[in-house]
N, C-alpha and C positions, 0 to 999 in steps of 0.2 A: 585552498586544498592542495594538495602533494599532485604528485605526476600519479598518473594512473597505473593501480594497481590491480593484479589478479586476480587478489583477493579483495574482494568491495567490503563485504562485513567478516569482522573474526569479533568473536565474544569468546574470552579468557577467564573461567573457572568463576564462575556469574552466578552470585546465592542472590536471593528477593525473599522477603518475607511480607506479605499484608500488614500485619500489625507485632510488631517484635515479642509482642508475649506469645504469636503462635507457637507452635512446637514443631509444627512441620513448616518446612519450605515450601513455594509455591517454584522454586528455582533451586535445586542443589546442586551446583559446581558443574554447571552447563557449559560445557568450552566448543563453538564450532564454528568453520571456517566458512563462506559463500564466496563461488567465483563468478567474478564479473560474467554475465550471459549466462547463468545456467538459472535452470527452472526445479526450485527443492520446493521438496513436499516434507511438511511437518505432521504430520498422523497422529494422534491420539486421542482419548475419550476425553470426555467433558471435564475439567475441573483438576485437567491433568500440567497446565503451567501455558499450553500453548499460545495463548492471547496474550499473558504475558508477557512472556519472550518477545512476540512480537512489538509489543510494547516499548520494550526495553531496547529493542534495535535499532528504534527513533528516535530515542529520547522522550518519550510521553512520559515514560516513570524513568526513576536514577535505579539504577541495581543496589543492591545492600552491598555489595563486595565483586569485584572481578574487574574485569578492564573490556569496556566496549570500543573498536577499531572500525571507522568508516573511513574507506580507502587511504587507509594506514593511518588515520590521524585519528588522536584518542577522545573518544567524546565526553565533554566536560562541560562546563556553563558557558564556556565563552565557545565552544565549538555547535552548542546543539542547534543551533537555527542553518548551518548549513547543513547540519545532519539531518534534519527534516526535512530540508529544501531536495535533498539526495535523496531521499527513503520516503516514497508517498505511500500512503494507508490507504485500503477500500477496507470499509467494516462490513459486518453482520447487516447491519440495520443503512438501508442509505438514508432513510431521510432524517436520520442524526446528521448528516452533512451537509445538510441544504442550509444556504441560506439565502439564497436569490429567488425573488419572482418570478422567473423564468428562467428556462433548459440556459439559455445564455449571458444572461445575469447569473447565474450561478459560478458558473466556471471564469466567466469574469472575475470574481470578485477577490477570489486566488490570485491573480495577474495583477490586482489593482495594489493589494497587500504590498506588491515586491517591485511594487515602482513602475511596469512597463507602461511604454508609452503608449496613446491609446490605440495609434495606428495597425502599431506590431499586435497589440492585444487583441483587437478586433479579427489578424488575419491567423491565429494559434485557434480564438476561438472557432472560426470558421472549419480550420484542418483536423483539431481532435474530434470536431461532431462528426467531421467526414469520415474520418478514421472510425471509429466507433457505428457506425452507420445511424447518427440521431440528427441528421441534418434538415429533416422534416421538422422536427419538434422545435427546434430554438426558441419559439417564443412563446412553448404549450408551458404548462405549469408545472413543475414536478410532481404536487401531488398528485397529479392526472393521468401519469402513468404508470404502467404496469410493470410488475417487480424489477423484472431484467431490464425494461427501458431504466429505470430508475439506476439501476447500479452500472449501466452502460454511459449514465451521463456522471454517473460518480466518480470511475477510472477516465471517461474523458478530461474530468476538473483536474485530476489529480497528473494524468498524462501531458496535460497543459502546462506544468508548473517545471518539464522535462527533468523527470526524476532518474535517476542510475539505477532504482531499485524499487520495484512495487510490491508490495506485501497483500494479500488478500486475506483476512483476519476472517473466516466463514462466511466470505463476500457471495455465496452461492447455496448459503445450506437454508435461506428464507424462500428460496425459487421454488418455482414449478420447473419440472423437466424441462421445461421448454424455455424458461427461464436461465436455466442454468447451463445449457447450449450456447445460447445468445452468447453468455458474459465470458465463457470459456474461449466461444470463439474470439471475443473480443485480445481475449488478452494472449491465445497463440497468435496471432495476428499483431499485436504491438511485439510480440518475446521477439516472433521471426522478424518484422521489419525494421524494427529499433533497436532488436538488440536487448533488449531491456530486462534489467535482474527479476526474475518473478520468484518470490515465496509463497506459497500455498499452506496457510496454516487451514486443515481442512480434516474431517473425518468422511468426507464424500470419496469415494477409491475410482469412480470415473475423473472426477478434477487430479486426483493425486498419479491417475497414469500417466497425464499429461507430462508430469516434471523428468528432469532428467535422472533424480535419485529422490 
């Protein structure tokens, strides 16, 4: 990666289509910048590109046209494994992301992926449970907890992997109020101590005060 930039994500005039016979875009000529440390909120109604775009900031999907920028460097085939390694996802649904037996088996298995040794792995898992406050559960089962616990050990896994930028793809719109407390505070708490890019793709207008713009 380049020396660090202000700007972490810029997306330059970015069309998507689902399937090329649509007629409409699910992306038309979306151009916009993200500075490192800030907290945006993406707003809109259902079916309106958001999750998308999201998408497309990681490399999960290729855009049909435009030019995607993670801190400054262009992402392409040979760049997107450090673009994902830099841009962690929390979804809608956390337990599409499980795949461990347990709270710390789970977020392990991210760390095993990328080589770390087990030492270091075992003391990242210890400090994102703490961070997150799931240091009780480590070795309760995911499916046995409740919503917010659930996406609390989601941004844990993903917080483990020390990303530049976390996206929250309607990581909050499955919760109970009190669910969605939990995960908000989770992640003003990583923005202020880590510093860390937060995008809120969200039609929730409590989550979206939070950001900076």
């Amino acid at each position: 990666m380049s020396p660090l930039q202000s700007t972490i994500i810029e997306l330059n005039n970015i069309h998507y289509r689902y399937h090329e016979e649509d007629e409409r875009e699910a992306l038309a000529g979306v151009s916009l910048k993200v500075e490192r440390g800030e907290w945006l909120a993406i707003i809109g109604h259902n079916g309106s590109g958001k999750s998308t775009l999201a998408k497309v900031m990681n490399g999960l999907i290729e855009a049909g046209s435009g030019e995607v920028l993670i801190n400054g460097v262009v992402l392409n085939d040979e760049t997107v494994y450090d673009a994902r390694r830099a841009v962690g996802m929390v979804f809608q649904n956390p337990d599409n992301q499980f795949v461990g037996t347990t709270v710390e088996d789970d977020i392990a298995f991210g760390l095993e992926n990328i080589g770390l040794p087990r030492e270091e792995m075992l003391e990242r898992v210890t400090r994102v449970l703490e961070m997150v406050k799931m240091s009780d559960f480590r070795t309760k089962e995911p499916a046995r907890l409740s919503g917010g616990q659930k996406q609390r050990v989601a941004i844990a896994g993903v917080t483990a992997l020390e990303p530049s930028v976390i996206i929250l793809d309607e990581a909050t719109s499955m919760l109970d109020p009190k669910g969605r407390m939990e995960v908000i505070g989770t992640i003003q708490k990583l923005h202020k101590e880590k510093n860390i890019t937060v995008i809120s793709i969200t039609h929730d207008l409590d989550e979206a005060a939070q950001a900076d713009r």
